[in-house]
C-alpha positions as CSV (number, residue, x, y, z in Angstrom):
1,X,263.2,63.9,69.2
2,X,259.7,62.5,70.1
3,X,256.8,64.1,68.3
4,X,253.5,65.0,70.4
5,X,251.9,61.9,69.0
6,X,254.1,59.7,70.9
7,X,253.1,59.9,74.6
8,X,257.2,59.5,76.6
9,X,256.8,57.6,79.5
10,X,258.2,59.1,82.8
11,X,258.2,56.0,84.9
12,X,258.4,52.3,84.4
13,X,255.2,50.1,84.0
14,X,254.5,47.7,86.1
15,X,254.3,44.4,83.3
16,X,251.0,43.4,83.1
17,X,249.9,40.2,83.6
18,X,246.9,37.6,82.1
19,X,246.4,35.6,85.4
20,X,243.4,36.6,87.1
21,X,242.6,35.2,90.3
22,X,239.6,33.1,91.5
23,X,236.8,34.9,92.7
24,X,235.4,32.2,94.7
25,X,238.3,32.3,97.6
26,X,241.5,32.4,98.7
27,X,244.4,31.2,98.0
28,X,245.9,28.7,101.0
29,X,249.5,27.3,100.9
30,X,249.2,24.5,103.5
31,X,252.4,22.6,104.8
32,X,252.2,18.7,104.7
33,X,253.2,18.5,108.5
34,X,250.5,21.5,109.6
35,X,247.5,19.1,108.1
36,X,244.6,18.8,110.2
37,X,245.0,17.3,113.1
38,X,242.4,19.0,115.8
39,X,244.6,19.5,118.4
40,X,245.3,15.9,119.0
41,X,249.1,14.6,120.1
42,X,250.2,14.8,116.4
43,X,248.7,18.2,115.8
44,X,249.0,21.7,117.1
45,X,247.0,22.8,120.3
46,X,246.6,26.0,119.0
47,X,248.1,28.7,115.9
48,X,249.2,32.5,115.9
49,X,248.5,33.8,112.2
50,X,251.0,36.9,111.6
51,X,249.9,39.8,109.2
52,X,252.6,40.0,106.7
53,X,253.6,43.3,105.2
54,X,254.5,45.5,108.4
55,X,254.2,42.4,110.7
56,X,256.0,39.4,109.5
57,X,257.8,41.1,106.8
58,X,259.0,45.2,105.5
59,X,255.7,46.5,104.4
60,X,256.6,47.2,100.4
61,X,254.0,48.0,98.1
62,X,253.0,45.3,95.7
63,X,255.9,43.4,96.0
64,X,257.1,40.8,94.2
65,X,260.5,40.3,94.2
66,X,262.0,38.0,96.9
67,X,265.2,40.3,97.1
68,X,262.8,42.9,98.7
69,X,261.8,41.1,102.0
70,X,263.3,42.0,105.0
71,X,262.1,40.5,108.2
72,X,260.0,42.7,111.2
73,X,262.1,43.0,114.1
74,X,261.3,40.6,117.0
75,X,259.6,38.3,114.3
76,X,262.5,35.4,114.7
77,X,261.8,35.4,118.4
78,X,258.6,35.1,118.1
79,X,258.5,32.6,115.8
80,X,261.2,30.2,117.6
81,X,258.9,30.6,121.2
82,X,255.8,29.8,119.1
83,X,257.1,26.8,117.7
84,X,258.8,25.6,120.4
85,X,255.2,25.7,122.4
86,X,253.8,23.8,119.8
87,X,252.1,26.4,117.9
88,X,251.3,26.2,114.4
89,X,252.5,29.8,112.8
90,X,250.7,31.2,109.6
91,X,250.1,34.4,107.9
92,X,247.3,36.7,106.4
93,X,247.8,38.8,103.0
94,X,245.5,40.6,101.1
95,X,247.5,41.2,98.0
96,X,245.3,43.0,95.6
97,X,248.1,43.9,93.2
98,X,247.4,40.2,91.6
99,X,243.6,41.1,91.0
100,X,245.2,44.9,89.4
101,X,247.8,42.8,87.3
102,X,250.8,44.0,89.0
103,X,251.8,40.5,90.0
104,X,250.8,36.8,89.4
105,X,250.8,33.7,92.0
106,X,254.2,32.8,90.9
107,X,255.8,36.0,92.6
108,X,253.7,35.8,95.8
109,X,254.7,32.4,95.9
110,X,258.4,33.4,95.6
111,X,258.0,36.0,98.3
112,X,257.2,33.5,100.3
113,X,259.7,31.0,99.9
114,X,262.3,33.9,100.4
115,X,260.4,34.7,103.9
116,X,260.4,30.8,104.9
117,X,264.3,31.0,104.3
118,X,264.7,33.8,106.4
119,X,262.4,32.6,109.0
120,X,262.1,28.8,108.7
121,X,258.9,26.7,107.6
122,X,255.7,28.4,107.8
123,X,252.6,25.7,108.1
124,X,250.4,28.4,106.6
125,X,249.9,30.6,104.1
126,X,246.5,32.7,103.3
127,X,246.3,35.3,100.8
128,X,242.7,36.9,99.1
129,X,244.5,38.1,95.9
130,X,241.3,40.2,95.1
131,X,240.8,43.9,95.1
132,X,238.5,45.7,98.1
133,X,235.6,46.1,95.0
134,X,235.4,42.4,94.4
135,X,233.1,41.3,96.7
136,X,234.9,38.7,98.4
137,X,234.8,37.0,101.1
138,X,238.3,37.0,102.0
139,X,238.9,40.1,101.7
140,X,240.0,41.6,105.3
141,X,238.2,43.1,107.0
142,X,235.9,40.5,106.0
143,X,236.2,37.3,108.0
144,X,236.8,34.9,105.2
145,X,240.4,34.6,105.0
146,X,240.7,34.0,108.8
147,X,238.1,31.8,108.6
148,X,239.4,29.5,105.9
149,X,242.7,29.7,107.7
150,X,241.5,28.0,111.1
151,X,239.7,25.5,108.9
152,X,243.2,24.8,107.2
153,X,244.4,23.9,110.4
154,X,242.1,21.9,111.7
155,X,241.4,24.3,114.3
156,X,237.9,26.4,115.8
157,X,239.0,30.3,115.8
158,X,238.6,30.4,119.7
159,X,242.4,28.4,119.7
160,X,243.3,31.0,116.8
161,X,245.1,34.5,117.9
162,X,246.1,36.8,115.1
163,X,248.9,39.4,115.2
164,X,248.7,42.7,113.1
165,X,249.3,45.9,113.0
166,X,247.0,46.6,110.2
167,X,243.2,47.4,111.7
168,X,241.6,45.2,108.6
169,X,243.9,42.2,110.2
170,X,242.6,42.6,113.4
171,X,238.8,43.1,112.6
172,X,239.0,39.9,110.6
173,X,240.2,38.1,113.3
174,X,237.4,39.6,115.6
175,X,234.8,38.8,113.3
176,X,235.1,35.4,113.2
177,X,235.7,35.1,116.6
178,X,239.8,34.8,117.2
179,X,242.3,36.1,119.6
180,X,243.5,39.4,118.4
181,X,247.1,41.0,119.8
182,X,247.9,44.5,117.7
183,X,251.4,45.3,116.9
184,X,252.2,49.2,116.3
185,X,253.2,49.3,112.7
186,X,257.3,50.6,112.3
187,X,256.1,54.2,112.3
188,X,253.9,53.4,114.9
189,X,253.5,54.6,118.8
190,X,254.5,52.5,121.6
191,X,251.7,49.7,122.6
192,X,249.1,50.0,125.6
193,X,249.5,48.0,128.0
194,X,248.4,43.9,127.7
195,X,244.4,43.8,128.1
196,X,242.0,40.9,127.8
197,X,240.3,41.6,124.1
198,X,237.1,42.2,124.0
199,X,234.9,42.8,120.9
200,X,235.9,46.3,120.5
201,X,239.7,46.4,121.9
202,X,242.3,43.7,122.0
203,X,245.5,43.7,123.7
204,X,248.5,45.2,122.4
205,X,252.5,44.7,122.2
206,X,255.3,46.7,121.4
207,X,255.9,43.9,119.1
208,X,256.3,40.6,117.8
209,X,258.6,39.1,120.1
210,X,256.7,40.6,123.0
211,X,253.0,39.6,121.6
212,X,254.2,35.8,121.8
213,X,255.9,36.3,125.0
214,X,252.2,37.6,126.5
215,X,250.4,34.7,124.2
216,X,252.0,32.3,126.1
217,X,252.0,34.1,129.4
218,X,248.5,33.5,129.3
């Protein structure tokens, strides 16, 4: 029997952790082959960044564990079309369970290696692992980590288009001047109709699959 001194937890703790993330920027996970190359014959012509959690992957809160990732319908599609046009492929996460101490580098890392073998090689990862009270720059809806994406790559954000269906993911990749196509999320409506984007609106697809089939329509 437990006296009123000793507080009985009613749900597991999340395990703490000492790592703290650099406040100065992001965190990129560059491939060897996706080096810069500025559109040249041994480089991409262009990239499509995916949002992850809801876009390229099941949206689970503050996840760490690799068993947990379950890829987006349409995103194996996509992906194979993409490549196949010579597209680099990366993705955008803000993930600011690190900067809460809910997970370190080592389990993002491992979510993404469990994604890559689900999907195949990914030439780019970008994550801010700060909280929205940090005052970063990467941050989205900040423009940072879209920024320091197309710079990974070798590439000027007017070759860059970003596909979300979270609205901070899309007004990063406005504000610095990308391509923008919005996926519903897997609760969400069905998509408008394909539109050229324009600072306030950009097109939208019923999903994945379909947002690289219009990318390359066009």
């Amino acid at each position: 029997m437990a006296y009123l001194e000793e507080p009985v937890p009613t749900v597991p703790q999340p395990r703490p952790t000492t790592e703290r993330p650099d406040r100065t920027g992001p965190w990129l996970f560059v491939r060897p082959e996706a080096a810069p190359a500025g559109g040249t014959a041994d480089g991409p012509s262009g990239a499509v960044l995916f949002g992850r959690d809801g876009t390229l992957i099941q949206d689970v809160a503050c996840n760490g564990d690799p068993a947990m990732v379950h890829p987006m319908a349409g995103v194996r599609a996509a992906l194979s079309a993409l490549r196949g046009a010579g597209f680099a492929v990366g993705v955008l996460s803000n993930q600011p369970a690190v900067a809460r101490g809910v997970i370190g580098r080592g389990q993002v890392e491992a979510v993404q290696a469990r994604a890559e073998a689900l999907l195949g090689p990914i030439d780019l990862w970008a994550v801010c692992p700060h909280g929205s009270h940090d005052d970063c720059a990467c941050h989205m809806p900040a423009p940072g980590l879209v920024a320091a994406a197309c710079r990974a790559l070798g590439l000027p954000p007017s070759r860059v288009t970003v596909i979300g269906c979270d609205e901070t993911v899309i007004a990063a990749a406005l504000a610095v001047g990308a391509h923008a196509i919005r996926v519903p999320d897997a609760t969400g409506p069905a998509a408008d109709a394909y539109r050229p984007c324009t600072p306030t609106f950009c097109p939208a697809a019923e999903g994945p699959a379909e947002a690289a089939y219009l990318l390359l329509r066009h």
